[in-house]
Structures are given as structure tokens and as C-alpha cells.
C-alpha positions in Angstrom: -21.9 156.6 61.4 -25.3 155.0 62.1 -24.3 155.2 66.0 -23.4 159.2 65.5 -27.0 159.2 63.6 -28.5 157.9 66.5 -26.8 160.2 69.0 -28.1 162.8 67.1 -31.7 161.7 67.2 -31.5 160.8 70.9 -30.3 164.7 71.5 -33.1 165.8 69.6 -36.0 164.1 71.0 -34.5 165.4 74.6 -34.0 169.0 73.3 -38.3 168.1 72.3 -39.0 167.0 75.6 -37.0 169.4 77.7 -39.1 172.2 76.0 -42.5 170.4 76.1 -41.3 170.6 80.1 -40.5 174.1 79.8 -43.8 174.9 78.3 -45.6 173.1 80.9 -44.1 174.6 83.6 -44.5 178.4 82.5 -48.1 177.2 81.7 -48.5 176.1 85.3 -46.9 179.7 86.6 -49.2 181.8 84.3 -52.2 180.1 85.7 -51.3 180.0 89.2 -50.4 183.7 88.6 -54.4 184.3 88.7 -54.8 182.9 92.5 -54.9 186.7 93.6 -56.6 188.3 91.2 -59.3 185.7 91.7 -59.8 186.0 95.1 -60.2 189.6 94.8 -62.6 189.1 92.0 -64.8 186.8 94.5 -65.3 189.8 96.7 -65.6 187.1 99.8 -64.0 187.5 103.1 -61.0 185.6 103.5 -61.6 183.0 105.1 -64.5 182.6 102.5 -62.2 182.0 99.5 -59.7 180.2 101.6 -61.8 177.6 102.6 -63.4 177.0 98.8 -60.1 176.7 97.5 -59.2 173.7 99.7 -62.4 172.5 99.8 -63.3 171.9 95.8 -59.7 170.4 95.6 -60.6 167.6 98.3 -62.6 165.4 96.1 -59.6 164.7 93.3 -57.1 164.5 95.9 -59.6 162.0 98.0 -59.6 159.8 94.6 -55.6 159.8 94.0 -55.2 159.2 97.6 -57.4 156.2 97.7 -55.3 154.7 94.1 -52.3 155.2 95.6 -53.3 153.3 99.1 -54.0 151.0 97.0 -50.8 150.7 95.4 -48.5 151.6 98.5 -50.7 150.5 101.3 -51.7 153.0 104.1 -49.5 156.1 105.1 -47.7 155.7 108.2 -49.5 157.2 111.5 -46.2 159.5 111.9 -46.9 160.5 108.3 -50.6 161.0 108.9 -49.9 163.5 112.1 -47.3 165.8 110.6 -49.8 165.6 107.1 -52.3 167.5 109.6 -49.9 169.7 111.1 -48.9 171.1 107.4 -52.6 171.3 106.9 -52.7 174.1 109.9 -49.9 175.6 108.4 -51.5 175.5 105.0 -54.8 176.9 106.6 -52.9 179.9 108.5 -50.5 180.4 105.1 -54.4 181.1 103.1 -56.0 182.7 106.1 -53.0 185.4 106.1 -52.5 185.6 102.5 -56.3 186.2 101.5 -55.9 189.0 104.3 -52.7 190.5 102.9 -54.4 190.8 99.2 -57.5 192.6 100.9 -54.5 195.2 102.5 -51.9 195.5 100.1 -53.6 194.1 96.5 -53.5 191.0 94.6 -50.1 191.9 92.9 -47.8 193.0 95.4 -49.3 190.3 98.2 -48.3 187.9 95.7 -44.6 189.4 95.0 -44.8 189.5 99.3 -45.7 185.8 99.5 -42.2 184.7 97.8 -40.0 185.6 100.4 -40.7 182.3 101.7 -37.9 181.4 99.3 -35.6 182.7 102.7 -37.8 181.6 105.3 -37.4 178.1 104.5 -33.9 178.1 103.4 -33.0 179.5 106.8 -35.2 177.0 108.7 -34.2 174.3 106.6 -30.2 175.5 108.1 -31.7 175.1 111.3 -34.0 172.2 111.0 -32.0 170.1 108.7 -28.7 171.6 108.5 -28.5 172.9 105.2 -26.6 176.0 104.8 -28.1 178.2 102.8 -25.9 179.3 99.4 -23.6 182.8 99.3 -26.0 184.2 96.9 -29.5 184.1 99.2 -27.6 185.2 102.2 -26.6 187.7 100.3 -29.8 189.1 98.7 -31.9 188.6 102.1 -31.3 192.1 103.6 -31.6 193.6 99.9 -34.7 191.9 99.5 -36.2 193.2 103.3 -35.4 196.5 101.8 -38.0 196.1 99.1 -40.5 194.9 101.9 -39.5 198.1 103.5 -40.2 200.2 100.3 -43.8 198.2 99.5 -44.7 198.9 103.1 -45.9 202.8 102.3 -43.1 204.0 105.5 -41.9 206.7 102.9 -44.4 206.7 100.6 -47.6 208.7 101.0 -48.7 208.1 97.5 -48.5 204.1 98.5 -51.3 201.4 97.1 -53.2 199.5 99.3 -56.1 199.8 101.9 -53.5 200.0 104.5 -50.4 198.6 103.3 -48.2 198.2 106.3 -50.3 195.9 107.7 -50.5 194.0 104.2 -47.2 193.9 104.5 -47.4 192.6 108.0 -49.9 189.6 106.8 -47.5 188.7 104.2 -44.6 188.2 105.8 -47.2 186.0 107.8 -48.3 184.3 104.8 -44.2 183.7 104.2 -43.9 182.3 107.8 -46.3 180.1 107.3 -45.6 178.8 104.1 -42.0 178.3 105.2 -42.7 176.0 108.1 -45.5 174.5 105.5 -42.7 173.4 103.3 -40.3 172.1 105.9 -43.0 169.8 107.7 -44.1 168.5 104.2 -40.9 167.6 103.6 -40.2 165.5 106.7 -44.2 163.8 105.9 -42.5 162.6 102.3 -40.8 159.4 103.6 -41.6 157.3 100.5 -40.6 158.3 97.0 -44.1 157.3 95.1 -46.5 158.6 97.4 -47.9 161.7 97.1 -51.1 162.1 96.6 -52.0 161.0 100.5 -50.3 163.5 102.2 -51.9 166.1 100.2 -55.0 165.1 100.4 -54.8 164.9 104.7 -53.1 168.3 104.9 -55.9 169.4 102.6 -58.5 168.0 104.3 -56.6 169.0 107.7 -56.3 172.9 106.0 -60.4 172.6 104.9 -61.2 172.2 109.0 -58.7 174.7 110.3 -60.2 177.5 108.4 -63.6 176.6 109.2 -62.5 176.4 112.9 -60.5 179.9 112.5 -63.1 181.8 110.5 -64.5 183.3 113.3 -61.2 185.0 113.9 -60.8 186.4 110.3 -64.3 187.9 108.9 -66.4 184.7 109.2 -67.3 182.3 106.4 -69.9 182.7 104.3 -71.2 179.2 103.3 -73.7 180.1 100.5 -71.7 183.0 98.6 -73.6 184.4 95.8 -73.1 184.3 91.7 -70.3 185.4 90.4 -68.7 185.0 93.9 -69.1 180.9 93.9 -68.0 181.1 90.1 -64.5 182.8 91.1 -64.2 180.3 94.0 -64.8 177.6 91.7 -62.2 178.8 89.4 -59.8 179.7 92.1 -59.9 175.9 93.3 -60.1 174.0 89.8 -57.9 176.4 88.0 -54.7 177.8 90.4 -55.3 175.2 92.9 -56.0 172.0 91.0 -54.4 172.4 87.6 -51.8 175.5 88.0 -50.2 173.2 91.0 -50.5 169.8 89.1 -48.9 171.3 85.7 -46.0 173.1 88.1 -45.4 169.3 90.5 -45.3 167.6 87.3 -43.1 170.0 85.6 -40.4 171.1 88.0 -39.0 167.8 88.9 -38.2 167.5 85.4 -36.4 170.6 85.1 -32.7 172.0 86.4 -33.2 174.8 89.4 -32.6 177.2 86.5 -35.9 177.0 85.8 -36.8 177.3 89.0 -35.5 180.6 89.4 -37.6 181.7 86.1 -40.5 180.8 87.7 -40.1 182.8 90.8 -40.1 185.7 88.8 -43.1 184.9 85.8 -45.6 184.3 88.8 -45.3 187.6 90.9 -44.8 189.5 87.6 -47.5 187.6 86.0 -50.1 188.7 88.8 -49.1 192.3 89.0 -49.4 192.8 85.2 -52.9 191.0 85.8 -54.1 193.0 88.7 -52.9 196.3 86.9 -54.8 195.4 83.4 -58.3 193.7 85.1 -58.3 195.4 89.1 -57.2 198.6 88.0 -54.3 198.1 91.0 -51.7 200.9 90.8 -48.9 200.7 93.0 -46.8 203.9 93.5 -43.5 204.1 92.1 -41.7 203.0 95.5 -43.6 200.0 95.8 -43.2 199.0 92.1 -39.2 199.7 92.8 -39.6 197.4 96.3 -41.6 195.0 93.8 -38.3 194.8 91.2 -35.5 194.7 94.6 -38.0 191.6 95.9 -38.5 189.4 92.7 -34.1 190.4 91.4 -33.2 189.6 95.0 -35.1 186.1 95.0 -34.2 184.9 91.5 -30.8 185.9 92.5 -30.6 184.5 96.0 -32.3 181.3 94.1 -28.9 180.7 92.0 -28.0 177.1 92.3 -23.7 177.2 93.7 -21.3 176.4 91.3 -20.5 172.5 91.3 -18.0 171.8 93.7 -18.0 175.0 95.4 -17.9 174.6 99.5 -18.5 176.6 103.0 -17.8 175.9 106.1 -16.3 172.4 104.8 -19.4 171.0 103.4 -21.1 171.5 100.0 -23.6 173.8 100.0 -26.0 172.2 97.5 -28.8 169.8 98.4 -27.2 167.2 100.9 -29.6 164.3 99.6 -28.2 164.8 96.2 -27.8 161.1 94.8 -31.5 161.0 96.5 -32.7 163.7 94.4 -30.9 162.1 91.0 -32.5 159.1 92.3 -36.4 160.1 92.9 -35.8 162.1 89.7 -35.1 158.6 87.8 -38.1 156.7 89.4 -40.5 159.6 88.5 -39.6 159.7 85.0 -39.6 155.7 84.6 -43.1 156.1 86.0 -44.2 159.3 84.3 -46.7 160.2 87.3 -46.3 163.3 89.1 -44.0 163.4 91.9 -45.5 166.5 94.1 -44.4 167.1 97.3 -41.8 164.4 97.5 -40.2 165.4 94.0 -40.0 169.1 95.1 -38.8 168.3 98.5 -35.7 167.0 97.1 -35.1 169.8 95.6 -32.6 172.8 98.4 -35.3 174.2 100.1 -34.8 177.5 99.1 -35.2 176.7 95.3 -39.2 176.0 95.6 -41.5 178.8 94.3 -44.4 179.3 96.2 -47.5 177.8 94.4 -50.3 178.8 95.4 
């Protein structure tokens, strides 16, 4: 009997936690949802806000970096040089993102910037050998066929400065996110260290832009109030906390929730850029919108256990790694950011930024 009580009470303080997790995770998605809106708020050129975003974040992640070296010793030089080759990535991933919202809006370059979901699931097929699940493979020329529809090719009524070519910078932003995701994840040898490579690919990502900025509008280095205010907000609010709340969380959490999350941010920012920008996609592109954001939470499904193709399964091959990592970052309670969400299947990571 007092055994059964017990069970009971252990059930109920994970139910407790399992939703505190939950709540911190759709927290973290609501708040990264405002990365677009902000930037378009700042009124700066792209590079501008791309380069304050990073920059503003460097400090914190310069602090955790230098705790954990201290900790875990110094990060490997392999480490070090494929950190600064995500930081390009990162850099060209902002540079054509900030572009794409300046073409196409805040809300549908955001709803563009998660078909990375099939970008890196197919590079991680041919990189790593993970075959993508039935579903995505599935969903990926359903979901092209939203592109097609947000693109403005048979709409004349369609939103956007010029939104083929937004359309063009976001499958950009996608391609460069993708091969973002896949280099981090070869950077995260160690289990417990995080916080380094982040803080060399964003340190790596602050000097790209500033080297590319003369190829995308020029930076301005002294923008004016309120523009500084919305850069400050973009970097401490969607960069800094929105990320940290979503690493944290999603570890924690089966790729369910995953899924959920790939469909409250893009949602989230067109319901924000229609209320506060006064955005107003035609009715095509809000259709290509819906096909883009059903597609990817369906193509996100995690396979049924045990099911196979092509003689392998077709979930995560480092699965007793993942369980594993999973075990040490809850023993430790700290945040397990790019090496928890790397052993995660590749094409289960929301884009979050």
C-alpha cells in the first residue's frame, strides 16, 4: 500500500514537471516568435540588425564559455575550426533571413525559414547517413508547393515588396541554417560543453557580417532611438532568452513537442505581424503558409518504434547516446544547447532564431 502511495506521488511530481517543461518551452517559442517582427520594427538594414543580434549576445556567451573552460578545459582545435565555420553559416543564415523579411514580411519569411526542417534531414542522409522518415519525404514536394503558392507566381494580389525574391532569400536562409545545424553537430564532441562552441560561432558570425555588410546594405554602427532599442530587444529577448528557455526545454521533452513547436513559432509571428505591422498576406500565400507549417509538423512525426526501411531503423542512430546525454543533463540540471539538440534526428529541430 505505502509502495502504491508512493508510485502515485512519483507519477505526480513527473506529470508537475513534464508540464513546468511544456510551459517553458511554448514560453521560449512565443518569444522567439517576435525575432521578425523586431527586426522590422528596427527599420535598420540587414546586416544592421543581424550584426546587433549576435553582437549583444557575445558578452553572456563569453562568460559561460570561460566557466565551462574552466570546468572541461579548452575546446579542441578541430572543435574550434568547425565552431567558426558554423559561425559563417550562422552569419549568411541572418544576412539572408533579415533580407527575406525586408521582401516577403516578418510572418511569412519566418513560416519560409522552417523548411530547414528538410534541408537538414536530407543532408544529414547524406552527411551522416540518416534516412530521413516516410512521413517528411512525403510532405517535402507538398510543402515546395506552399513555397510555390507564397512566391506571388499566381497571385497578383500577393504581399510583399517583391515576394519571389523573398522567397528566394528564404530558401537561402533554409540552406544555410541546414548546413548550420549539421556542422554544429559534428563541433558537439563532448556531452557537457556547450556554451564554447556557441560563443566561437557567435563571435565567428559577429565578424562575418561585418566583413559581408558591404554586400548587403552596409552597417550602420550608430543606429538611432528606437532602432538600437529593437536591436537591443532582438538580441536580449529572441536571441538570448527565447533560445535559452527553448535549449533548456526541448531536451527535456519527447519530439512530440517538437513538432508543436514548429508550428506555434511561424503561427505566432504571422498573427504578430498581422496585429502590430499591419502585414496582410493574400489568400494564396496564407493557404501556402497552412500547406508549409501542416507539411512540416507532419513530415516532423517521430516513426513508429520498431518500424524499418531499407533494413535499418529510421530513427536517430545514436539512440542509447541520446537516452544517455538526456540522463546527464537532467542529473546536472544545466542546459544542454547544441549538444542536447543535436542528438535529437536532425530533421526534428525547429529553427530558433
Amino acid at each position: 500500500m505505502q509502495s502504491a502511495i508512493f508510485g502515485v506521488g512519483r507519477m505526480a511530481t513527473a506529470s508537475t514537471t513534464q508540464r513546468r517543461f511544456v510551459l517553458i518551452a511554448v514560453v521560449g517559442a512565443l518569444i522567439i516568435s517576435t525575432s521578425a517582427p523586431l527586426v522590422r520594427l528596427s527599420e535598420v538594414s540587414p546586416a544592421t540588425s543581424a550584426l546587433f543580434r549576435c553582437l549583444y549576445a557575445v558578452p553572456p556567451l563569453l562568460v559561460l564559455a570561460w566557466l565551462e573552460r574552466r570546468t572541461l578545459g579548452p575546446m579542441p582545435s578541430r572543435a574550434r575550426y568547425l565552431a567558426w565555420l558554423a559561425g559563417l553559416l550562422f552569419a549568411l543564415d541572418l544576412l539572408f533571413w533579415h533580407h527575406a523579411i525586408a521582401h516577403v514580411g516578418a510572418g511569412l519569411a519566418t513560416v519560409l525559414g522552417n523548411l530547414q526542417v528538410f534541408l537538414v534531414a536530407f543532408g544529414a542522409w547524406v552527411v551522416f547517413g540518416e534516412r530521413p522518415p516516410r512521413p517528411l519525404m512525403i510532405a517535402t514536394p507538398v510543402v515546395f508547393g506552399g513555397v510555390m503558392l507564397i512566391s506571388g507566381v499566381f497571385d497578383s494580389a500577393a504581399y510583399g515588396a517583391s515576394p519571389l525574391l523573398g522567397v528566394v532569400f528564404g530558401l537561402a536562409t533554409s540552406i544555410a541554417y541546414a548546413a548550420y545545424l549539421l556542422v554544429m553537430r559534428a563541433v558537439s564532441g563532448e556531452p557537457r560543453r556547450t556554451a564554447g562552441p556557441l560563443a566561437h560561432s557567435t563571435v565567428a558570425a559577429v565578424a562575418c557580417i561585418a566583413l559581408l555588410s558591404p554586400l548587403s546594405g552596409g552597417v550602420d554602427l550608430t543606429p538611432d532611438w528606437p532602432a538600437h532599442g529593437w536591436l537591443l530587444l532582438l538580441a536580449l529577448g529572441p536571441q538570448v532568452l527565447g533560445w535559452t528557455l527553448i535549449t533548456y526545454s526541448l531536451p527535456r521533452q519527447p519530439t512530440a513537442l517538437t513538432a508543436l513547436l514548429l508550428l506555434i513559432q511561424p503561427m505566432s509571428t504571422v498573427t504578430i505581424s498581422a496585429a502590430f505591422l499591419g502585414e496582410r498576406p493574400s489568400g494564396l500565400q496564407l493557404a501556402g503558409c497552412a500547406v508549409i507549417v501542416l507539411g512540416v509538423l507532419y513530415g516532423s512525426r517521430r516513426p513508429v518504434r520498431g518500424q524499418r526501411s531499407a533494413g535499418r531503423p529510421i530513427d536517430v542512430p545514436h539512440t542509447e547516446k541520446a537516452r544517455r546525454l538526456g540522463r546527464e543533463s537532467s542529473v546536472s540540471g544545466t542546459p544542454s544547447s547544441v549538444n542536447s539538440s543535436m542528438a535529437r534526428p536532425a530533421w526534428t529541430r525547429a529553427r530558433s532564431f
